[in-house]
C-alpha positions, 0 to 999 in steps of 0.5 A, a space after each residue: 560554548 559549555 562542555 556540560 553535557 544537557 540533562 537528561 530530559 532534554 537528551 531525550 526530547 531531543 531524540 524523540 524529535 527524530 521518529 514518531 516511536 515512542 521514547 523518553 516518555 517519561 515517568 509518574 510514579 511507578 507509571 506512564 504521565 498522563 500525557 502519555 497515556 491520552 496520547 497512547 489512547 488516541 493512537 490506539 483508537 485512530 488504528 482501530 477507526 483506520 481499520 473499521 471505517 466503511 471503504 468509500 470505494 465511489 469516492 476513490 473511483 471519482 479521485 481516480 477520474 482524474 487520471 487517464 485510466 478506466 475503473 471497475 468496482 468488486 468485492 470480495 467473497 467477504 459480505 461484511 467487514 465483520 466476516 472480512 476480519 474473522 475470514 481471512 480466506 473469504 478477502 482471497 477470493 473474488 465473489 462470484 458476481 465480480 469474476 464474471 465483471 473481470 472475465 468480460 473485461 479479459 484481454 492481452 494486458 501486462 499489468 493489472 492494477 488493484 487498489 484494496 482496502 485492506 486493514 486501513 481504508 484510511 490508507 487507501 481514502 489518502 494515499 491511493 490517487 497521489 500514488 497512482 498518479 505519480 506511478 502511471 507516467 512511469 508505467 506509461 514510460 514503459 510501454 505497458 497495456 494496462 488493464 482496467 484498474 480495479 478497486 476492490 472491497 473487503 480485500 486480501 492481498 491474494 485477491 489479486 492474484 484471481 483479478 490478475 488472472 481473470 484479466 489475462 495480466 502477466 503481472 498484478 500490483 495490488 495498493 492496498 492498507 497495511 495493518 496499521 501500527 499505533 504510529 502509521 494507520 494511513 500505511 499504504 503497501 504495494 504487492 507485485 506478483 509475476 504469472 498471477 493465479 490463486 495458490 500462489 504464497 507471499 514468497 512470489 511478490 515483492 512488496 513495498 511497504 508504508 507509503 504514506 507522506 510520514 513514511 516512503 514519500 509518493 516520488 520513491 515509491 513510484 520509482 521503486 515499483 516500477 523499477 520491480 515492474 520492470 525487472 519482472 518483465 524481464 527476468 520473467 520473476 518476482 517474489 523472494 529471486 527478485 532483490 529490490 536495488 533501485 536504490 542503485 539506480 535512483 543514485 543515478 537520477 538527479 532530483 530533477 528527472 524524479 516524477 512529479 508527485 
């Protein structure tokens, strides 16, 4: 075997095979190859198409259908996606029509489930019903009265905070489309929120963030989310007083007792 070293390029490609980031792209001149500037083109347009695609809500309540759990439909205080984007406020708030639907659906439920477009309805379109259903068998596990799964338009993650408390659910998990970065537009995010009620910062969650089959498969995520769901319960918290270690307790789960996806 030689001890020459490889040349450069091939260094470099070798490398760029192991992430999606973009390096060793290479020059032309004082600039980017072509190449690489189409492929720059494309991602920017596939992030921009993942935040401006109309969220199909039916086509995720009939994937939804599949699994043993009822769905109601809302919106948020946002009309249109135009204003969704210029009013981050207005994705917070439940329009006044959608609190009503929640308020008659209140009951003793410890966990709501929210599922929102967010930034990427691409996101939510591909990742939500694999996810969901690889999360309930554990939910399930638990014990836990779930509420009626909401799937929300036009969304904020606050959102669920109001959904959580028009439900009367000591807890809320919100599934919704992260910002999407020129790599990821699918991201799909996992919000947790103990004691939800309008007001409440970012600091009272726990999130877990790019779920999608190139980022934090569907099998981790669910264990992650459940384990937090857990401690939530028990330690009656979440947000930035409730650490994520179910790394330690994934250590001792064999590949065999993970959920199916």
């Amino acid at each position: 075997m030689s001890d020459e070293p490889l040349p450069l390029a091939e260094r470099w490609a070798a490398l760029a095979r192991l992430t999606p980031a973009r390096i060793g792209l290479g020059r032309s001149g004082a600039s980017l190859p072509t190449r690489e500037v189409l492929r720059f083109g494309l991602a920017h347009a596939q992030a921009r198409d993942a935040v401006h695609i109309p969220f199909r809500a039916e086509e995720v309540a009939t994937a939804l259908a599949t699994l043993p759990v009822e769905t109601v439909q809302v919106e948020s205080a946002a009309p249109s996606r135009d204003l969704y984007l210029r009013r981050p406020d207005l994705g917070r708030r439940l329009s006044a029509e959608s609190r009503v639907a929640l308020a008659g659906r209140r009951g003793d439920f410890d966990l709501a489930l929210v599922v929102a477009d967010g930034l990427s309805s691409t996101a939510i379109h591909q990742n939500a019903a694999p996810f969901i259903a690889g999360l309930l068998p554990l939910l399930r596990r638990q014990g836990l009265r779930l509420a009626p799964l909401v799937i929300a338009s036009q969304a904020r993650v606050a959102l669920g905070d109001e959904v959580g408390e028009a439900l009367g659910a000591r807890a809320v998990a919100v599934l919704i489309g992260e910002r999407p970065g020129l790599s990821s537009p699918d991201s799909l995010g996992a919000y947790l929120t103990f004691a939800p009620r309008p007001g409440l910062s970012d600091a009272a969650r726990n999130c877990i963030s790019n779920i999608r089959p190139g980022g934090l498969s569907y099998e981790q995520a669910a264990f992650k989310l459940s384990w937090l769901i857990a401690e939530a319960f028990r330690r009656s918290l979440t947000g930035v007083d409730l650490k994520d270690e179910s790394d330690l307790a994934l250590e001792a789960v064999t590949p065999d007792k993970l959920p199916p996806a």
